[in-house]
C-alpha positions, -999 to 999 in steps of 0.1 A, spaced: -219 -433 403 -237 -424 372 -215 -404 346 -231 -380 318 -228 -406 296 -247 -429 311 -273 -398 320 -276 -388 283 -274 -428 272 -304 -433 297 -324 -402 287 -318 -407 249 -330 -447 254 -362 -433 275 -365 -408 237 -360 -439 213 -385 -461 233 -414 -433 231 -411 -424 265 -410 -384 262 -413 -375 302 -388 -399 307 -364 -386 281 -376 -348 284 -366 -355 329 -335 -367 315 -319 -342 291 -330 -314 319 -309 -332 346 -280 -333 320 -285 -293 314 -288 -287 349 -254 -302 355 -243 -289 323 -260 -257 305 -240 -262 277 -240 -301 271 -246 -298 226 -263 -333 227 -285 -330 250 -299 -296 238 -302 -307 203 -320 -339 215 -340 -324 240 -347 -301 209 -355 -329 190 -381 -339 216 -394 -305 220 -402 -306 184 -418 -340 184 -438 -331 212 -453 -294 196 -435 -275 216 -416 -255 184 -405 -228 202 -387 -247 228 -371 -273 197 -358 -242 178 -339 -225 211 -327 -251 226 -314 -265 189 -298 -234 185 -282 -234 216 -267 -263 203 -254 -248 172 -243 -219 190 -221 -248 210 -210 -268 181 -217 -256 153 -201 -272 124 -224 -303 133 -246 -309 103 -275 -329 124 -288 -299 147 -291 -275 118 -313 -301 97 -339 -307 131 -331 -265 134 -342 -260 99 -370 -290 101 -383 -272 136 -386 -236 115 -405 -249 85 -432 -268 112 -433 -232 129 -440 -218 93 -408 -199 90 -395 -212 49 -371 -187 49 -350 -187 78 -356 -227 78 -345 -222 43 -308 -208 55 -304 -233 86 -312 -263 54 -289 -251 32 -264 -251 58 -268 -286 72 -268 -296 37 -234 -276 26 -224 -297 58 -242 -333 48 -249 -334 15 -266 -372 22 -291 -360 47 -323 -375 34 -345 -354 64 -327 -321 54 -334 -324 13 -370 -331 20 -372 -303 47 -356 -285 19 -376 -287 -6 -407 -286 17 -397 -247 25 -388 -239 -9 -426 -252 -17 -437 -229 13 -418 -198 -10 -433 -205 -40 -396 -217 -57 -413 -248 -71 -387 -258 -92 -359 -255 -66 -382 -276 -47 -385 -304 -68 -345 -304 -72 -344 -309 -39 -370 -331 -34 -359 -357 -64 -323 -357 -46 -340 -372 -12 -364 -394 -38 -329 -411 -52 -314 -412 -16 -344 -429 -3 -364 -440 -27 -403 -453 -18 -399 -427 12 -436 -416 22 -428 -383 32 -405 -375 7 -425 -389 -21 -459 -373 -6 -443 -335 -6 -425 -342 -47 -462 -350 -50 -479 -319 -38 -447 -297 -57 -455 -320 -89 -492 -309 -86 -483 -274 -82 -461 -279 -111 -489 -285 -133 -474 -323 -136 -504 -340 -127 -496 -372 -138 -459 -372 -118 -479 -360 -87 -505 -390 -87 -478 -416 -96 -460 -406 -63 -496 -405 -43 -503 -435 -54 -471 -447 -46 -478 -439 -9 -508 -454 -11 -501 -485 -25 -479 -488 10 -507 -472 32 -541 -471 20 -551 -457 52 -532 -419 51 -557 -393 46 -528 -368 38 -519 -386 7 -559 -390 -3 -563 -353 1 -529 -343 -16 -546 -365 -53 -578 -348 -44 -563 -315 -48 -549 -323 -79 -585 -341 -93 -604 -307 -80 -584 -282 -94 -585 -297 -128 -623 -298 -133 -624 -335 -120 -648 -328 -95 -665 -363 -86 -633 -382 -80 -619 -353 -66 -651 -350 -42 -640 -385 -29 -611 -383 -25 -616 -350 -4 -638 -371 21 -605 -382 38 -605 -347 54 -625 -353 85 -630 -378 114 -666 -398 115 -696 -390 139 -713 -411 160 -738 -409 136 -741 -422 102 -735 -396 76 -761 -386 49 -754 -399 16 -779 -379 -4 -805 -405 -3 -840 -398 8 -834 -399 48 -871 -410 55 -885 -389 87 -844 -385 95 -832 -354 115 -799 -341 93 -773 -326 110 -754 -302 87 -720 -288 103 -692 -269 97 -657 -286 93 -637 -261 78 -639 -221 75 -660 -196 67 -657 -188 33 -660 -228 33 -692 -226 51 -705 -199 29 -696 -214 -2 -715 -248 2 -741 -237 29 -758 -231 -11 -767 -267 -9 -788 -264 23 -822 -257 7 -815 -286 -16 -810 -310 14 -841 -296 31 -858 -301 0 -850 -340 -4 -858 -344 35 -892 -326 35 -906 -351 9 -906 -380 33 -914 -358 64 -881 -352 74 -858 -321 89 -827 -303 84 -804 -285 111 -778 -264 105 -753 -258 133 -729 -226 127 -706 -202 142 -720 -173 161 -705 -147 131 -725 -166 106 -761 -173 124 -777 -137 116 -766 -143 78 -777 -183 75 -811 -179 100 -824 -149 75 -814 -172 38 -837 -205 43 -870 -194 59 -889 -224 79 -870 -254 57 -839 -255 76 -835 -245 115 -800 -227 122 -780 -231 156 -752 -220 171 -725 -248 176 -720 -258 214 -696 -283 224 -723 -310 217 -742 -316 187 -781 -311 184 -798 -344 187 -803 -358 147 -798 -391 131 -779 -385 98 -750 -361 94 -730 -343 67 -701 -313 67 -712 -286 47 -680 -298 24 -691 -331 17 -726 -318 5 -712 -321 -33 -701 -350 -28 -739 -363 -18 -748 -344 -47 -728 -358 -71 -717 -323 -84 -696 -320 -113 -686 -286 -129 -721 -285 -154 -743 -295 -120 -734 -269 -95 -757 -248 -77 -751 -218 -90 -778 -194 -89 -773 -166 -65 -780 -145 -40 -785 -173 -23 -770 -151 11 -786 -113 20 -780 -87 43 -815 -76 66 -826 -44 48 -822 -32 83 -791 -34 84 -786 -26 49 -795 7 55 -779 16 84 -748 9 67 -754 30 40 -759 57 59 -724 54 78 -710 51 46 -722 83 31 -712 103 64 -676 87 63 -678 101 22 -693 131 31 -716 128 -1 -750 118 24 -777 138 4 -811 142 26 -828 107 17 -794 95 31 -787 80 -4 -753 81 -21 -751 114 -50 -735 95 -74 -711 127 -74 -680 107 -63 -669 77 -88 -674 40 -81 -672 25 -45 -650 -3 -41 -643 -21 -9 -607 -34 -8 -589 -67 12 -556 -71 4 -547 -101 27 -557 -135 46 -553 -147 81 -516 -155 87 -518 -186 102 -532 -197 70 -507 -221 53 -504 -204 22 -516 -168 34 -477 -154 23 -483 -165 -14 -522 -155 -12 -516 -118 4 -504 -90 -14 -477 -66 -4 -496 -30 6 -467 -11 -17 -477 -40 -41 -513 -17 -45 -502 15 -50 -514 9 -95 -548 1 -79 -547 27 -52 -541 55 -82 -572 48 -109 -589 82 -107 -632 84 -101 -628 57 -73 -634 61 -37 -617 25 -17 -629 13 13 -610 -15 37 -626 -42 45 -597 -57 59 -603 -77 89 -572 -92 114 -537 -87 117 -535 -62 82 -561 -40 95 -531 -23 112 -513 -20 78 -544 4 62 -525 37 71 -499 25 53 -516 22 18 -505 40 -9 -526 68 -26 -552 100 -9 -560 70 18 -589 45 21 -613 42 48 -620 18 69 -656 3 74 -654 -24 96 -647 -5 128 -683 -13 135 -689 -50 124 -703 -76 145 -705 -106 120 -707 -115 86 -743 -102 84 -732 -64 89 -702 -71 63 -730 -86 41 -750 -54 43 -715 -35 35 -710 -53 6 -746 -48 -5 -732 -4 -5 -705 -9 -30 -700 -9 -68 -676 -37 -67 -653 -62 -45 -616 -63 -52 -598 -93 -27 -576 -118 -25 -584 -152 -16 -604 -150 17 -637 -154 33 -650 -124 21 -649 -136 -15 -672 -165 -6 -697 -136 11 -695 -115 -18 -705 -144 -44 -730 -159 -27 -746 -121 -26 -741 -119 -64 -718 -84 -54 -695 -80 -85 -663 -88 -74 -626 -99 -88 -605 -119 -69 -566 -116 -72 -551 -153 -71 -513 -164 -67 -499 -183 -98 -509 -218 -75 -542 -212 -67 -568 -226 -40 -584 -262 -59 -618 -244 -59 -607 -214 -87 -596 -243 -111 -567 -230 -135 -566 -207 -163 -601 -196 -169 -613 -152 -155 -645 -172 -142 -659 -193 -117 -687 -219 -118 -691 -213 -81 -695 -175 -82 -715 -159 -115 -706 -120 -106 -668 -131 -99 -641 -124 -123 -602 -141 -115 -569 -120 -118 -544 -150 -121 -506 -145 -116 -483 -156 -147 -456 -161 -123 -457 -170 -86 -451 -137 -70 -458 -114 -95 -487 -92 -81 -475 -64 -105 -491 -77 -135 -520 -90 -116 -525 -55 -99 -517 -36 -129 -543 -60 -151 -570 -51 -126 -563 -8 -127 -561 -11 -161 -598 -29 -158 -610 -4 -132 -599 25 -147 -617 18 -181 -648 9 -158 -644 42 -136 -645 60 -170 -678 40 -182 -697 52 -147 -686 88 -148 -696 90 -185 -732 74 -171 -735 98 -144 -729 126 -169 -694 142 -149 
């Protein structure tokens, strides 16, 4: 007769051989014998986890704990399981604890310090992260995240001495490729960094496009990544189009729906622009629209910056205006603004929150309320997502919203072609708002996305863009009071123009 022991032996021989159905059929048989069995919950947590189920891994890990819980094991793959589901903090606490229990657990002190990174608590990161780098040293995965804190840390040189160090064992791991490439980019190194950035994506079918002359080659441009991404190198486009037309050949563009009305209107006859389907268009050469500086060659004195190189239909342009005016009340009978009611300024305050780094990239809505005050200035949200919900809880007389209407990117280009001036944080509609030439200013956290570079108010990319950097990660309130202070002096210059 088989025993639980030789049930949970079986099952956990069926986990270690990669056999997860096997092993996932065996810990339920366990559980359905015995709800309350701690190993096999945790392991069949474990496997959960492995698997991408997180959900399951941190329940039925907790059960666990909740069974025995001065076991240090379960709260490391507990707090492991809530830092993969993007929880820092409260895989922050379940760490801490399997560590006050283990001191030695290499997987908890680089899960430790991996959350801490999430939090922005660099330092306490790298303590953290060093402690697993002496317990195990050459570890990939430790040594790959003291990297990426190193980097963040402004230690450049530390960082690539540990990338390289993963490398030197695995030239193949993109992760550790793209990691140094951050680093490279975000210091002005653009070329290297450009190579190193090609690790990103998985190869075509079809060869991709080098910046050579193609001959009479069809080239495929795509997206690969977002689309402030897609709008910030779609600049490049007419370039490729130019190159191809010498020697009679032909550029496609394939792009999400919310971006064809905006791309199909910016290149005329020299580039044709599709939607994406699940196949590609027939072409011979390809190139993501993120790899188009790395064809180019671009360093920081070559990019493509002159702009608009995106615009809104005057249609559309138009008809947005006069929405605008009605919601201000200030329509006059041309359906023009009256220049009665202070500066326009369209307002985003946060990112999508699946983004990775969207809780050190989006700012608080109490965070605002410096902004919110600055007299002469009427603020309209263009937030899109889950903080649209969050606009009737800014701070200040309230600010309206004007993307009730929107249907893509080219109605939120001809609403950005009504205002005086963009204030956002890191998103797509920074990207939009540069490539239009909109003035904008762009509130950054003190680590900041590899394309805003470090310690400079400009960007190559952008001409009409000014940065607002933290000093400190997490302080918005001298970021947001920097920009008021700004704003207000500027809301004074208009009114004294308009004569009020």
């Amino acid at each position: 007769m088989t025993t639980l022991v030789d049930a949970l032996n079986a099952a956990v021989n069926h986990h270690m051989a990669g056999h997860a159905d096997a092993a996932a059929a065996g810990y339920a048989r366990i559980l359905a014998a015995e709800p309350a069995q701690p190993d096999a919950l945790h392991l069949s947590g474990v496997l959960s986890a492995q698997t991408g189920n997180l959900a399951a891994a941190i329940r039925s890990i907790g059960r666990a704990i909740h069974v025995r819980p001065a076991a240090a094991s379960p709260w490391g793959h507990l707090g492991a399981a809530l830092r993969a589901a993007e929880l820092p903090e409260q895989a922050e606490r379940a760490l801490r604890r399997a560590l006050a229990l283990d001191p030695a657990n290499g997987d908890a002190l680089e899960a430790q310090g991996a959350s801490l990174h999430a939090l922005a608590r660099y330092a306490e990161s790298r303590h953290w992260l060093d402690r697993a780098a002496r317990l195990r040293p050459g570890h990939a995965e430790t040594l790959l995240n003291l990297g990426t804190v190193l980097r963040d840390l402004r230690r450049f040189d530390e960082a690539d001495s540990c990338f390289d160090a993963v490398l030197a064992r695995n030239p193949a791991r993109s992760d550790a490729h793209l990691a140094r490439a951050v680093g490279r980019l975000v210091r002005g190194d653009l070329r290297a960094g450009w190579e190193g950035f090609e690790h990103r994506w998985r190869r075509f079918a079809t060869p991709p496009w080098d910046g050579r002359p193609p001959g009479a080659a069809t080239i495929l441009l795509h997206m690969d990544q977002g689309f402030g991404d897609a709008m910030q190198f779609v600049r490049y486009a007419p370039l490729v189009a130019q190159i191809a037309a010498r020697e009679g050949g032909r550029v496609i563009l394939e792009t999400h729906l919310l971006l064809f009305r905006l791309f199909n209107r910016a290149f005329g006859q020299s580039v044709q622009v599709l939607v994406r389907g699940e196949e590609p268009p027939p072409h011979d050469l390809h190139c993501p629209l993120m790899s188009l500086p790395y064809a180019f060659g671009t360093d920081l004195a070559t990019i493509p910056a002159s702009v608009p190189y995106l615009a809104p239909d005057p249609a559309d342009v138009s008809r947005w205006r006069n929405r605008l005016a009605e919601q201000d009340g200030d329509r006059n009978d041309d359906g023009d603004r009256s220049g009665t009611a202070g500066l326009r300024v369209g307002l985003v305050w946060a990112g999508n929150p699946r983004h990775r780094n969207d809780r050190n990239r989006s700012i608080p809505v109490a965070a605002l309320r410096p902004l919110l005050a600055v007299p002469g200035v009427r603020f309209v949200s263009l937030q899109t997502g889950d903080a649209r919900a969050d606009l009737p809880r800014l701070p200040g007389e309230g600010v309206r919203d004007a993307v009730e209407r929107v249907r893509d990117f080219a109605d939120t280009a001809a609403i950005l072609a009504n205002i005086d001036l963009l204030i956002t944080v890191d998103t797509a509609m920074v990207h939009l708002a540069g490539a239009m030439g909109v003035p904008s200013w762009l509130l950054l956290p003190h680590v900041p996305d590899w394309r805003w570079l470090l310690d400079r108010a400009d960007s190559p990319w952008y001409p009409s863009l000014r940065l607002f950097r933290q000093p400190r990660p997490g302080d918005w309130t001298t970021v947001v009071g920097t920009a008021a202070a700004v704003l207000k002096a500027q809301a004074l210059r208009a009114a004294r123009a308009a004569g009020r």
